[in-house]
Every structure is written in C-alpha cells, then in structure tokens.
KEKE-3310 file (N, C-alpha, C; in steps of 0.2 Angstrom, whole numbers, plus 5000, padded with zeros to 4 digits):
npx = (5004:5003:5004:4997:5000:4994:4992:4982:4979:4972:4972:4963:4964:4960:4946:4947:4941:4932:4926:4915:4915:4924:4941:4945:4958:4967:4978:4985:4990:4997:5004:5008:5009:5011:5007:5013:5008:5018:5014:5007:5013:5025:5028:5025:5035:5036:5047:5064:5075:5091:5099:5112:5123:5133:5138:5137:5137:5136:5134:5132:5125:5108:5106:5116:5119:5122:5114:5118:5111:5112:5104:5100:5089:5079:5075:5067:5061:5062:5065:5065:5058:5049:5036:5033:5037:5028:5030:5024:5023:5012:5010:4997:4990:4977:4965:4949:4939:4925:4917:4926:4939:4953:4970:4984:4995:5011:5019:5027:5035:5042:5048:5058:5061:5054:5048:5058:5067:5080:5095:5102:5117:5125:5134:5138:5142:5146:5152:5162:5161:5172:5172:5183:5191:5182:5177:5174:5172:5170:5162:5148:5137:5129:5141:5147:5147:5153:5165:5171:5182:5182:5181:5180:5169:5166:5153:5146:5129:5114:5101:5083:5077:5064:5066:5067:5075:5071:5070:5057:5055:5045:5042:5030:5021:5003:4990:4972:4962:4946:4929:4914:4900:4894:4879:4872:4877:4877:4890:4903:4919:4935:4953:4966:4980:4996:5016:5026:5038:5048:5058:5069:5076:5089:5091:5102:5117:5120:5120:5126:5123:5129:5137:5144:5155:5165:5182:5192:5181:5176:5161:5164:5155:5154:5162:5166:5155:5150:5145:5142:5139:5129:5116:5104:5091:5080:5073:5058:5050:5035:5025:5007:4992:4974:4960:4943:4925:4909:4895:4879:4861:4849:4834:4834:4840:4854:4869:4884:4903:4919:4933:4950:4966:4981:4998:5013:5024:5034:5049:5062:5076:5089:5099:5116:5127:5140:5151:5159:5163:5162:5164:5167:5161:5167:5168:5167:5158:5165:5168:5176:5185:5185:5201:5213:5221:5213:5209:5216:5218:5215:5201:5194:5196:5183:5173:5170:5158:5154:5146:5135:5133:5135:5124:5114:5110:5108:5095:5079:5066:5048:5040:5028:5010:4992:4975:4960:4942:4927:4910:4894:4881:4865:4850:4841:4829:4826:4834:4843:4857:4862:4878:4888:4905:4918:4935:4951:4949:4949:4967:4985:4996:5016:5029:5044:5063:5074:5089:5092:5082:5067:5052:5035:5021:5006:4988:4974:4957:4944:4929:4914:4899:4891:4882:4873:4865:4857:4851)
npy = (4994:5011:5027:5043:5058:5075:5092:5107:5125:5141:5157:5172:5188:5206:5215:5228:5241:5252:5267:5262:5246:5232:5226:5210:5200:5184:5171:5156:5139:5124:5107:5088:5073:5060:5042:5032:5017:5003:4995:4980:4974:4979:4973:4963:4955:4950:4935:4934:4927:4921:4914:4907:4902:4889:4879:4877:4870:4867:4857:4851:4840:4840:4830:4828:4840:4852:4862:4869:4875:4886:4890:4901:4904:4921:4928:4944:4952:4964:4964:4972:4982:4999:5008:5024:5039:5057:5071:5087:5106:5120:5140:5152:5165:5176:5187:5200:5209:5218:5207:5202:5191:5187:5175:5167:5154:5148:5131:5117:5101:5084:5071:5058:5043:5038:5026:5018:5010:5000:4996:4980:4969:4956:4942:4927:4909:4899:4884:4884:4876:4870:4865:4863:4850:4841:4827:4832:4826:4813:4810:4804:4805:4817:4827:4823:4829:4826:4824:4834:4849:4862:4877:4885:4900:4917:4929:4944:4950:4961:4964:4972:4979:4984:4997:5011:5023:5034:5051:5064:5080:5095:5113:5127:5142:5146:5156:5165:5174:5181:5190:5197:5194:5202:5211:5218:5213:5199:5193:5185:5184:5177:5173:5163:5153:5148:5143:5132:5120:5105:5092:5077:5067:5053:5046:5038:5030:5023:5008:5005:4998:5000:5001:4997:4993:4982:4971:4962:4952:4952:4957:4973:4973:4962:4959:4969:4984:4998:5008:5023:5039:5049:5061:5059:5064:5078:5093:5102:5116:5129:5140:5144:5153:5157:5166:5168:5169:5168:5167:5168:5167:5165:5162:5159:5146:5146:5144:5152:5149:5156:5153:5160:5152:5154:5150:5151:5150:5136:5123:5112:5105:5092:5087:5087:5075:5065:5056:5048:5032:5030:5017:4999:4985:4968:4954:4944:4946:4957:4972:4987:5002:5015:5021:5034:5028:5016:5023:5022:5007:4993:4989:4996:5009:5011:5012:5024:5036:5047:5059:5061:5073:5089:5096:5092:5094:5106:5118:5117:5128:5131:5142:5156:5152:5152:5149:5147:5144:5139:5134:5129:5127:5121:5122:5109:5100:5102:5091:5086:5091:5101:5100:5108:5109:5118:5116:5125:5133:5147:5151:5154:5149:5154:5153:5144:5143:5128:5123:5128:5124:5126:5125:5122:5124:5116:5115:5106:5111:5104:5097:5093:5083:5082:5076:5081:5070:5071:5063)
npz = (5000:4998:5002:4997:5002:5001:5001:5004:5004:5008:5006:5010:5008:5016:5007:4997:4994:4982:4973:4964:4965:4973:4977:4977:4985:4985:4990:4989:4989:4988:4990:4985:4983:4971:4967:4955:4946:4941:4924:4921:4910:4912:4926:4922:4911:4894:4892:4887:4874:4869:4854:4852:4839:4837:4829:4811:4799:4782:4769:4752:4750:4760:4768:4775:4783:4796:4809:4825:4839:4856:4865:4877:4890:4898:4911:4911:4922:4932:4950:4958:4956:4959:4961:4955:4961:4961:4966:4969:4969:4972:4967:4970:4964:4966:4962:4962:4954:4954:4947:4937:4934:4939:4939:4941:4940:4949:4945:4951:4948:4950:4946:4951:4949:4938:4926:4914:4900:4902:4897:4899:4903:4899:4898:4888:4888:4878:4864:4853:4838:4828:4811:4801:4802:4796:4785:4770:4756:4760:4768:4776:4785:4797:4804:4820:4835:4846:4843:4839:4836:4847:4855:4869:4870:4875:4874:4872:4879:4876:4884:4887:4899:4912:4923:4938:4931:4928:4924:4927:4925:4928:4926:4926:4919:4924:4917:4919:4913:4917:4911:4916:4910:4897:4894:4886:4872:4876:4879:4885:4889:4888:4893:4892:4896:4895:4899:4898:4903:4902:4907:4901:4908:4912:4926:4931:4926:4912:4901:4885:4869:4856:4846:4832:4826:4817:4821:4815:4810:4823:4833:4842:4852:4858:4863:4873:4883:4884:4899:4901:4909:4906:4900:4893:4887:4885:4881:4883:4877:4879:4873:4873:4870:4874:4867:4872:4868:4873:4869:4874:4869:4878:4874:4863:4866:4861:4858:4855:4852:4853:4847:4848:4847:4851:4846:4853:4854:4850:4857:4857:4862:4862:4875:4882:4877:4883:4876:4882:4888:4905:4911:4908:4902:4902:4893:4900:4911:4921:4926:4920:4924:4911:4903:4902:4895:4887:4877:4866:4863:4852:4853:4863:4859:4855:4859:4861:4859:4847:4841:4828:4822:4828:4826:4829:4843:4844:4848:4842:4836:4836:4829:4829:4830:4822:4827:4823:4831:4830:4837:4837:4849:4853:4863:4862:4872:4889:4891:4881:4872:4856:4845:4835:4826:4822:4820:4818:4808:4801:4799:4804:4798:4799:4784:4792:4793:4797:4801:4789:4780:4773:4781:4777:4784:4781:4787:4790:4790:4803:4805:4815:4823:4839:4849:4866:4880:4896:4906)
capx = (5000:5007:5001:4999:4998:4991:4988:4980:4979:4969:4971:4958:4966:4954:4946:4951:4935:4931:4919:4912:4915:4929:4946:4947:4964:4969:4982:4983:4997:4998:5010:5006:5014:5007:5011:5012:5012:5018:5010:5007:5018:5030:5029:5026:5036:5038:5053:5068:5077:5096:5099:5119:5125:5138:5140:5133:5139:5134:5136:5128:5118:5104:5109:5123:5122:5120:5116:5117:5111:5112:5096:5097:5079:5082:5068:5068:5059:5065:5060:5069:5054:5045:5031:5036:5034:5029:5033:5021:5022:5010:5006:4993:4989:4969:4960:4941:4936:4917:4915:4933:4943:4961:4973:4992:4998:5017:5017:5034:5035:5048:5046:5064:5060:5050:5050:5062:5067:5088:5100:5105:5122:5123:5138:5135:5147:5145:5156:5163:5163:5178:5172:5188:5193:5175:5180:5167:5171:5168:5157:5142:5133:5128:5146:5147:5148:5157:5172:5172:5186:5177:5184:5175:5170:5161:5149:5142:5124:5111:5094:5080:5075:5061:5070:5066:5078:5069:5069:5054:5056:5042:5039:5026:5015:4996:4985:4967:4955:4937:4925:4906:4895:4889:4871:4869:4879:4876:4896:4910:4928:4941:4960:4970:4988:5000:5021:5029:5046:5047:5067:5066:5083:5089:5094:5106:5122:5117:5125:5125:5126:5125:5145:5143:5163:5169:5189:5195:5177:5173:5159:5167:5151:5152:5168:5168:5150:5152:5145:5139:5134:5128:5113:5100:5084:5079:5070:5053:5046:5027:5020:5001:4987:4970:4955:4938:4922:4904:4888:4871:4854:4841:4825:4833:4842:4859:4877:4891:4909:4923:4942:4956:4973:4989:5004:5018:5033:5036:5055:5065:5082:5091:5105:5121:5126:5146:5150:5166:5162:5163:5168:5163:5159:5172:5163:5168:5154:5169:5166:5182:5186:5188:5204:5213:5225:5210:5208:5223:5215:5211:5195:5191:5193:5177:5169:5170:5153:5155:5138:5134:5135:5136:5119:5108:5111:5102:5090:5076:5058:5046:5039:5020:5006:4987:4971:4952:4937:4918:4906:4888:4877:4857:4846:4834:4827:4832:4838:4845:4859:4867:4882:4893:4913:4924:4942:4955:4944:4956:4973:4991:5004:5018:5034:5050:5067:5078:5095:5093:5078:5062:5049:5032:5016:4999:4983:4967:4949:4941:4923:4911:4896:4890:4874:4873:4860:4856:4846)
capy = (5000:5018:5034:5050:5065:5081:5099:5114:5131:5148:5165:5179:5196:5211:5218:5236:5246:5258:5268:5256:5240:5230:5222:5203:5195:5178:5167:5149:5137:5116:5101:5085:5067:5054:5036:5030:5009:4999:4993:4974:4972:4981:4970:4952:4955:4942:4930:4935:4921:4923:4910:4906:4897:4883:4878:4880:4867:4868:4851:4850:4833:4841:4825:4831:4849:4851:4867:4868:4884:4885:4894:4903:4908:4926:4932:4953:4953:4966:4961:4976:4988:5002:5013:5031:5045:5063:5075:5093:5111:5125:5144:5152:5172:5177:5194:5197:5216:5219:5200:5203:5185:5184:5170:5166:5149:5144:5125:5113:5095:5083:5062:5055:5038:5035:5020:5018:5002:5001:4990:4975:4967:4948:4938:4920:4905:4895:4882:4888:4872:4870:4861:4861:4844:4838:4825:4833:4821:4804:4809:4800:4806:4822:4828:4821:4836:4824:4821:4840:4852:4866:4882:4888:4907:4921:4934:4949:4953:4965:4966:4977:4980:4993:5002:5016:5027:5042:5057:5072:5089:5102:5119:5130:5146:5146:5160:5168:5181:5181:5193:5196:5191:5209:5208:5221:5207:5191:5189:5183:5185:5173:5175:5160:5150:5143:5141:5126:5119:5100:5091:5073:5064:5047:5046:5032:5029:5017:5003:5008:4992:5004:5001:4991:4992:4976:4969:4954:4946:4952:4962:4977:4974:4957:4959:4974:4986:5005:5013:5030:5045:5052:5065:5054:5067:5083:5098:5105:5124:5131:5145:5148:5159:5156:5171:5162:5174:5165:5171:5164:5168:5161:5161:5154:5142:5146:5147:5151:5149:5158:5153:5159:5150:5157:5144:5157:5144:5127:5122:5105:5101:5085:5087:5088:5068:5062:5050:5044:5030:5028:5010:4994:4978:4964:4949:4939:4949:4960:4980:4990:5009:5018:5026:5038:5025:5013:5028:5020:5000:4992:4987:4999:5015:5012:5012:5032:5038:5054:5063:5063:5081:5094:5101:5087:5099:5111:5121:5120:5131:5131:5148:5158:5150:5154:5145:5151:5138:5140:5130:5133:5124:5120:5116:5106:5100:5102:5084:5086:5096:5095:5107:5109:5111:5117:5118:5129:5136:5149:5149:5159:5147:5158:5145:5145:5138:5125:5121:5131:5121:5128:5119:5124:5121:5115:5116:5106:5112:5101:5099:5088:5086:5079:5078:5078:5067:5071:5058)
capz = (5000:4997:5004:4994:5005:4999:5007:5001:5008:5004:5014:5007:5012:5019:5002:4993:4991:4978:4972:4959:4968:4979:4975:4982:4985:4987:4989:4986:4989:4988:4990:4987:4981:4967:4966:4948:4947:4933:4921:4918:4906:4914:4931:4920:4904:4890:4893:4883:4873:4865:4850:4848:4834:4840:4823:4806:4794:4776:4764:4746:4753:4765:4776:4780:4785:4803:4813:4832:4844:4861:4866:4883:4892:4900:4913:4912:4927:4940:4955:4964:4953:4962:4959:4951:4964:4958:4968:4965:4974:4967:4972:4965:4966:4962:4962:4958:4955:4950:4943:4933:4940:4936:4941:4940:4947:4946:4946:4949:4946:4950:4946:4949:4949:4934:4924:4908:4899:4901:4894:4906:4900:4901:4897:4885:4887:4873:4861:4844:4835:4822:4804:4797:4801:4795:4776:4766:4750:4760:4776:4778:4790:4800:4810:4827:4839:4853:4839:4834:4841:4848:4859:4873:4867:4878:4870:4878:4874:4881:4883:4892:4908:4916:4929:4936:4930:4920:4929:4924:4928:4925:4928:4922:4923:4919:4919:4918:4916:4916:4912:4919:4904:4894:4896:4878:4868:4879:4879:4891:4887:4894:4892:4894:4892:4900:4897:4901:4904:4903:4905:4902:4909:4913:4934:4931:4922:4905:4895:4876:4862:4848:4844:4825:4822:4818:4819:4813:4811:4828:4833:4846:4857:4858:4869:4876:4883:4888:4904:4900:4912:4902:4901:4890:4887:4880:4886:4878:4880:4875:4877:4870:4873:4869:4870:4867:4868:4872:4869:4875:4869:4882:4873:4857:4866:4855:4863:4851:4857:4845:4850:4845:4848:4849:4848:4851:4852:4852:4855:4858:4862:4867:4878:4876:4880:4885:4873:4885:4894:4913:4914:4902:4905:4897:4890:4907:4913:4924:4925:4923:4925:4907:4906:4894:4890:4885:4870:4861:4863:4847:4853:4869:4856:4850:4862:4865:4855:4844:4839:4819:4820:4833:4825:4834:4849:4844:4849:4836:4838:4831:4828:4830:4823:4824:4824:4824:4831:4830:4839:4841:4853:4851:4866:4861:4878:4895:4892:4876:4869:4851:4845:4828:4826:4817:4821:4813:4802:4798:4802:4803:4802:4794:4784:4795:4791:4802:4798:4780:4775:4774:4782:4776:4788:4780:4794:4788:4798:4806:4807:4817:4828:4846:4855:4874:4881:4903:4911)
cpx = (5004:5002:5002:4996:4996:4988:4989:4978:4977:4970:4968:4961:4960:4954:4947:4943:4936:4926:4912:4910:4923:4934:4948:4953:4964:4974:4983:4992:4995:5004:5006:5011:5008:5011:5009:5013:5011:5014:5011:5014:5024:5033:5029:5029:5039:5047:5058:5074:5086:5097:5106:5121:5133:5142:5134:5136:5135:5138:5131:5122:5115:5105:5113:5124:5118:5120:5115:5119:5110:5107:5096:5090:5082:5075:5070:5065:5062:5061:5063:5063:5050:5042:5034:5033:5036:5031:5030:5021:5018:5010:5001:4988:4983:4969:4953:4940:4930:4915:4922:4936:4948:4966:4978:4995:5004:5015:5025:5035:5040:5048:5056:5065:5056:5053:5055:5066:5076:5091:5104:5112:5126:5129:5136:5141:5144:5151:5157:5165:5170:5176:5177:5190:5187:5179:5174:5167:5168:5165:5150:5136:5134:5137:5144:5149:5152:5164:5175:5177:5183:5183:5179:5175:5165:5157:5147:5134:5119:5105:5091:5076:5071:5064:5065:5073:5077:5068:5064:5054:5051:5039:5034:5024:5009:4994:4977:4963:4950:4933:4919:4902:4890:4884:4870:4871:4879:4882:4899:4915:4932:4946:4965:4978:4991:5008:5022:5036:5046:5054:5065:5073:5084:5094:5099:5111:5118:5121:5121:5128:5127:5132:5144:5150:5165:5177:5186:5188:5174:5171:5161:5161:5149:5160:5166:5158:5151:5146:5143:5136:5133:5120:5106:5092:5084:5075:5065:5051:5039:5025:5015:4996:4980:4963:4946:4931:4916:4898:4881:4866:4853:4839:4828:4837:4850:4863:4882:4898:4913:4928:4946:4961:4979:4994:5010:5027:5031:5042:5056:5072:5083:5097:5109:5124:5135:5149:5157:5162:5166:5166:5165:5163:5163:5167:5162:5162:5159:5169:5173:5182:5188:5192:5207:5219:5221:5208:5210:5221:5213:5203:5190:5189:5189:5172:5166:5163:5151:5148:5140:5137:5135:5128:5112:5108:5107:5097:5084:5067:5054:5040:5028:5015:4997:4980:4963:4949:4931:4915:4899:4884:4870:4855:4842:4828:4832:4836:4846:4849:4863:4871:4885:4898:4915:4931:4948:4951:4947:4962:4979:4996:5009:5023:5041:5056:5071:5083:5097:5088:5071:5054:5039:5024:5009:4996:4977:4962:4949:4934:4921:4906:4895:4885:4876:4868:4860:4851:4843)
cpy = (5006:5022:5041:5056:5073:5087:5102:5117:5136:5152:5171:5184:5200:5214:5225:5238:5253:5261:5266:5249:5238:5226:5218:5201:5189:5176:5160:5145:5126:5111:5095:5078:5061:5047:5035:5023:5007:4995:4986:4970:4975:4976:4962:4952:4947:4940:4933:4929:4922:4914:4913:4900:4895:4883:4876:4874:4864:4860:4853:4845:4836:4835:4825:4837:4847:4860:4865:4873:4880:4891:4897:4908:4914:4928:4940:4954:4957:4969:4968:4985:4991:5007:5021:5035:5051:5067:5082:5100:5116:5132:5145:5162:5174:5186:5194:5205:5214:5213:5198:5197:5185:5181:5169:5162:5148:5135:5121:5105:5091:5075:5060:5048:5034:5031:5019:5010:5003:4995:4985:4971:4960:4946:4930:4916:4900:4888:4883:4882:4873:4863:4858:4854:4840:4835:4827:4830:4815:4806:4808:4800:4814:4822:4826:4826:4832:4822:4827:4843:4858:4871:4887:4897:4909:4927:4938:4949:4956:4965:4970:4975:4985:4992:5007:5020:5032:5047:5062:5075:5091:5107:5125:5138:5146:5152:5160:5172:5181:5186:5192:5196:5200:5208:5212:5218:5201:5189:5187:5180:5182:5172:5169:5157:5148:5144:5136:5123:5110:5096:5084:5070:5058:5050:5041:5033:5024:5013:5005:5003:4995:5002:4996:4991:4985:4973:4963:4950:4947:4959:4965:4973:4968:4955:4963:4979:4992:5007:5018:5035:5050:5057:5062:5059:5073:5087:5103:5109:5124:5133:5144:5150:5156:5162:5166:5170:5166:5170:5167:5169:5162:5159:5157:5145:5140:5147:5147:5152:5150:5157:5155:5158:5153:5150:5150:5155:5137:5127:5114:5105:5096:5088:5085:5079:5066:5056:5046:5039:5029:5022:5005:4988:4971:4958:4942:4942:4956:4968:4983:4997:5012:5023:5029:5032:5018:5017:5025:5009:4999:4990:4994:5005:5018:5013:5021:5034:5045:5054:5063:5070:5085:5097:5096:5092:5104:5111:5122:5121:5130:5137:5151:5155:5151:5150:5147:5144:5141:5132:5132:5126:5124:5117:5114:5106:5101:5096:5083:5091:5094:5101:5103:5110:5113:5122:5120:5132:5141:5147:5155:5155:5147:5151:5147:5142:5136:5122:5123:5127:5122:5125:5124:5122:5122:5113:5114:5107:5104:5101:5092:5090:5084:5081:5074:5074:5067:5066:5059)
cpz = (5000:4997:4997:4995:5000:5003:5003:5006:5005:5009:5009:5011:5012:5011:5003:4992:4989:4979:4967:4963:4972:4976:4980:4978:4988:4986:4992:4987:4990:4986:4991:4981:4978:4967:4958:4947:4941:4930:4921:4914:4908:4922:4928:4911:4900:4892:4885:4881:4867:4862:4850:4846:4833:4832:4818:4799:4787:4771:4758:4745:4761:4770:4780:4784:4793:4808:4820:4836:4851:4864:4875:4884:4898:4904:4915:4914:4932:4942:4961:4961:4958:4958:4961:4957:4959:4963:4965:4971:4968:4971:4967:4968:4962:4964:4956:4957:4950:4943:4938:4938:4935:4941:4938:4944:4942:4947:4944:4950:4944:4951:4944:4948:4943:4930:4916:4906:4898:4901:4900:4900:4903:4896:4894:4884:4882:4868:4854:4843:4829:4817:4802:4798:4797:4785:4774:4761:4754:4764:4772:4782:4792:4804:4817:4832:4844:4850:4838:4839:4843:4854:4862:4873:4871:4873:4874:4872:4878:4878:4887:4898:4909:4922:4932:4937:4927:4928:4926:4929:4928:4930:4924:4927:4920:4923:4916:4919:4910:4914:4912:4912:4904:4893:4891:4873:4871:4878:4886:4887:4891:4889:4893:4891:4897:4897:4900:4900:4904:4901:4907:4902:4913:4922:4937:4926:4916:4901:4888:4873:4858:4845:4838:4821:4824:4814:4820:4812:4817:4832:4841:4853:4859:4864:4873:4876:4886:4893:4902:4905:4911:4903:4894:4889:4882:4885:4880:4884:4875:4876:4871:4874:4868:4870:4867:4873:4870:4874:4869:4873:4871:4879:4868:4859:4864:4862:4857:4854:4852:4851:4847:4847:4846:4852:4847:4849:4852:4853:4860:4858:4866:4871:4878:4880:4878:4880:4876:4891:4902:4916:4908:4906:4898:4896:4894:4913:4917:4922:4927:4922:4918:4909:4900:4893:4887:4879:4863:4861:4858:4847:4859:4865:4854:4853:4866:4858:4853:4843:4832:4820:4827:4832:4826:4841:4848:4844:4842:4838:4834:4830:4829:4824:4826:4824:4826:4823:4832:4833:4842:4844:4854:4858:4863:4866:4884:4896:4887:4873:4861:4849:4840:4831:4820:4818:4817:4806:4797:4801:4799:4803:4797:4791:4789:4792:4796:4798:4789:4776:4777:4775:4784:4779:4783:4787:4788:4793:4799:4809:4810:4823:4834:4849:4862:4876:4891:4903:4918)
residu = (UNK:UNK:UNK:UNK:UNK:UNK:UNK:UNK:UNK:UNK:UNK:UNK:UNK:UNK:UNK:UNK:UNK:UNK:UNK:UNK:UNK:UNK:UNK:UNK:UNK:UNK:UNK:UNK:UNK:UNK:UNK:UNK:UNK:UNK:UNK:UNK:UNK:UNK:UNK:UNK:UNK:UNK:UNK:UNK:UNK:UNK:UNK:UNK:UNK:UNK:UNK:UNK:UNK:UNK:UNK:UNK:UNK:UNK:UNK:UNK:UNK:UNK:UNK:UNK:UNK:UNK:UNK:UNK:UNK:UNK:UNK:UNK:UNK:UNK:UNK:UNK:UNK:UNK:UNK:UNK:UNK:UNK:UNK:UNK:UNK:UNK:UNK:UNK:UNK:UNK:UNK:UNK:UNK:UNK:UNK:UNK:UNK:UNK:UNK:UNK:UNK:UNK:UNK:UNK:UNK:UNK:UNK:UNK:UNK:UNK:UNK:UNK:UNK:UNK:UNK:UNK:UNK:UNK:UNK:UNK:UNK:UNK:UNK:UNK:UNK:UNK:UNK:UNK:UNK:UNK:UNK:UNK:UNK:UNK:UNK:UNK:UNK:UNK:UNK:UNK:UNK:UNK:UNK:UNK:UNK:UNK:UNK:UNK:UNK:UNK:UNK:UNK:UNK:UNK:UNK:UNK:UNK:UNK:UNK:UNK:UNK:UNK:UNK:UNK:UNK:UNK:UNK:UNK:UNK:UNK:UNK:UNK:UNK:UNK:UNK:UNK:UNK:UNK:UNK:UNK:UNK:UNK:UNK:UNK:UNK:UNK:UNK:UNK:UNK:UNK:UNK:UNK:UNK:UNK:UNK:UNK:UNK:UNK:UNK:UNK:UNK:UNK:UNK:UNK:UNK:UNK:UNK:UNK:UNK:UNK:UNK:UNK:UNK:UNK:UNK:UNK:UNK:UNK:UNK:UNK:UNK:UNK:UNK:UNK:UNK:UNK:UNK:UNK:UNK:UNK:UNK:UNK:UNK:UNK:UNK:UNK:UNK:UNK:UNK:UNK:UNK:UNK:UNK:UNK:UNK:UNK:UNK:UNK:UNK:UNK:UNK:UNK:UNK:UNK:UNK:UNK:UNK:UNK:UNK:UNK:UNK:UNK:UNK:UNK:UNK:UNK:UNK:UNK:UNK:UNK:UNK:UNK:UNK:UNK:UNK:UNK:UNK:UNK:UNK:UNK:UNK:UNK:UNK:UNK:UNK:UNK:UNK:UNK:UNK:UNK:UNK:UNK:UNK:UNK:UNK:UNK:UNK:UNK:UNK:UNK:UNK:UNK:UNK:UNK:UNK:UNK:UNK:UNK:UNK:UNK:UNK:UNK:UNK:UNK:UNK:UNK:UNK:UNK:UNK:UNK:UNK:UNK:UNK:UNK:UNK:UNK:UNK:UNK:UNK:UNK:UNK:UNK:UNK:UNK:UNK:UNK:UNK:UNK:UNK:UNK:UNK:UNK:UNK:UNK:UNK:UNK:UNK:UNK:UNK:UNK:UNK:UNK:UNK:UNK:UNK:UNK:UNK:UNK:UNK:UNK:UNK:UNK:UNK:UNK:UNK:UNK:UNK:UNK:UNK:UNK:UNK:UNK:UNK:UNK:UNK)
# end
C-alpha cells in the first residue's frame, strides 16, 4: 500500500473598496505526492530468449548439413521495481474586481523515479565448433559434435530492463482572466495560456550496444560494453494563449463559442550527452574503469561515442502560429443538447526555416458534431 499525501491552503486578504466595487485578493498554495504503478507488462514481461549458433555446417547433401544453437531463456523481470513517485508544489495568486477574475499559478513537478526500459548486459558461454577437420568428400553422415574440436567462446549481449531510471522535471505558469457576461451582447471573454518547461533525463548511468565496428570478424560489442553517464533526454518549452468569447441567447436556446489560439513557440532540444564511457563491461561479465590510456585500445577505442554532428544539439523552435474555432450549441430539451465544430477554420501558420531548410506548415479544419443526452 502507498500513501499519497496532499495539502491545500487559501488565505483571502481584507478587500480594497472603491467607488464602483471592491478588489478581492487571494492566495493559494499546495503540495502533494502521486504514486504511479507499473503497468502489467512492465511488472510480467515476456521472457527474453538469446539464440547462439555453435555451429553451422553447410554440405551439398541436405543430410549432411548440421546446425546447432544454444538457446538461453532470459527472465527481464526486475523484482527490485518500484512505483514512480511525483513529487508537485504549486502557488497560485487570484483577484476578483466587480466580477473581473484573474489568476496566476506557478506550478513545479519533480518524478525521479519514473519508469524507463535500460540496457542490462549479460555475458553467453558457449562452444565455437571448428568444421575444418570435417571430410566433406567421403562423410556419411551428419558431423558428430562429441568428435568435433570446439573452443570455449564468451559473447556479451544485452537486453532490456524497466528500471526506474527516468527522471521528469516540470515547471510552468498558467494564467486567467474572466470577464462578467455583457448583458447588451450576451458575451463573456476569457483569456488563457500557459508556458511550460518539461526536461526529460535518465537518473542512472546506462550501457550503450550501439557500437557496430567490427575487427577481425569480431563484433566490438560482443567483447567489450560502455557505461555512459551520460545526460539521455531533451527539454521541451510552449507558450500559448488562447481568448475564446461565448455568447448565450436564452429564449433561442443558442450558445456560440469563438476561440482563438495562439501557439507562440514550440522548442525542443536534446542534451548535450558524453559519449566517453565511465567504465565497460568485458565479455567475462567483469566491470572495469575507462581510462585515457583505453583511448589507444584496438577494441576499447570504439567504444567512445562521437555525435553525427554537433547540430543534433540544437536548439530548434518552432515559431507563432494561429488557429480560429467556431462551435455553436442548440438546446433542444432540457435533456437534450446537440452542437457543431469546426476547428481551425482559419489559420496563421507563417513557413520558418531549420537548419537552412524551409519547412512549410499545411493546417486542415476540422469539422464535426456531438449531441449531449442528461438523464
């Protein structure tokens, strides 16, 4: 069982009186903690199965050929998994003048434990068969694997694991403001949006297979596995704004709601990620210390992981773009209501260019409709 506390607090300051009406303050503040538990298939995963091939021997007479794997069963069960905690504080600063409500809450969010799938790295003894003595003109029969000379050979190989190893970050602001419904056009004006910060980074060092350099015949990753602490995420921002107007006629029963959308950014980068390993894992399963004289290693030096370019780091936004929505709403009955869409109907979204290539934004509407039905 796991608890997940929560406290909320309000303190109304002494109102401001005018001579119109009266200016009310609040202030607002909460902390409180979320459990998040793994999914099914995170706590019962399928069974992981590595096929190596002993020997592989090829004759012209299908009676003769002989393959033989050695099949280890792998359970990627970890039994040491726990439920993701969040971790949220918020404030939240109001005022209300003459029906006028506006509101500004900061909001911080902090899950170091969340779930992520990471490389576990598993050493395979095996026998490498040797053919070559095999008489391929006069054999008669399938090779005898208890006559054949063979050399006891390790392989590294890695598969996945849920961990928890991810860490999210977020912070934000959201705001709003209200206005009292114009009684000579049946409106009310609401003002909203939000920015938000979101860094998504690994909480653990990480083994990295990616390595596909191979000497002599023999792939780098199949000896040797790097370590990394490295910075594994990225970091998304977004500000929008949205104003949306709504207008009721009573008698007819009518509501129309106009919105319009502001997307003022969008941006995404990855972080910037070490490609030197912190230690490796020899194919003995044995963890040793990268060091810089492991730079100069015919096999070790492969293991340092350069970035294609330096302009994967980069910062790239994605610029203001606009969207207009219509929705009108019909009561029918008191029981009954039905209402039309159509989203994006117009639109602003100018072309920008990333990395010197012009990337030209198409927006289709979107229409559709929906009847309510109360019981």
């Amino acid at each position: 069982m796991y608890v997940d506390p929560r406290v909320n607090a309000r303190w109304h300051f002494p109102g401001v009186k005018t001579k119109k009406s009266e200016w009310k303050f609040a202030f607002a503040g909460g902390w409180g903690m979320h459990t998040k538990l793994p999914t099914l298939a995170q706590v019962y995963p399928a069974t992981y199965y590595v096929d190596v091939i002993q020997l592989n021997y090829w004759h012209a007479n299908p009676d003769y050929r002989r393959l033989n794997i050695l099949t280890y069963t792998i359970d990627p069960t970890n039994y040491d998994l726990q439920p993701a905690k969040n971790r949220k504080w918020e404030i939240q600063l109001s005022a209300e003048y003459n029906k006028n409500d506006f509101s500004v809450t900061f909001f911080n969010e902090n899950m170091t434990s969340g779930f992520r799938h990471s490389t576990v790295c598993v050493p395979y003894t095996y026998k490498k068969y040797d053919p070559s003595g095999i008489d391929h003109v006069n054999i008669t029969e399938q090779p005898d694997l208890t006559t054949l000379p063979y050399t006891p050979t390790t392989l590294l190989d890695a598969y996945s694991q849920v961990t928890n190893g991810s860490q999210i970050k977020k912070i934000g602001v959201e705001f709003q403001y209200s206005s009292p419904r114009l009684s000579k056009i049946k409106t009310r004006f609401t003002v909203n949006g939000a920015w938000f910060r979101t860094t998504y980074v690994n909480s653990e060092p990480m083994f990295n297979a990616s390595v596909t350099r191979v000497i002599d015949g023999v792939p780098v990753n199949n000896l040797y596995i790097g370590c990394y602490n490295w910075t594994d995420g990225m970091i998304r921002e977004r500000f929008n704004t949205n104003v949306i107007t709504d207008t009721y006629f009573e008698k007819l029963g009518l509501a129309f709601s106009l919105t319009f959308q502001i997307d003022w950014f969008a941006s995404q980068q990855t972080m910037w990620r070490d490609g030197v390993p912190i230690s490796y894992m020899d194919n003995t399963g044995t963890m040793h210390d990268y060091t810089d004289a492991d730079r100069e290693d015919m096999y070790l030096q492969w293991l340092v992981i350069e970035p294609n370019s330096s302009a994967v780091y980069d910062k790239r936004t994605t610029p203001f773009a606009s969207y207009f929505n219509l929705k009108v709403t019909k009561t029918i009955t008191k029981y009954v209501k039905l209402a039309f869409f159509i989203d994006k109907l117009f639109d602003c979204a100018p072309d920008y260019t990333v990395s010197g290539v012009k990337v030209r934004r198409n927006v289709s509407p979107y229409f559709g409709m929906e009847i309510n039905i109360k019981i």
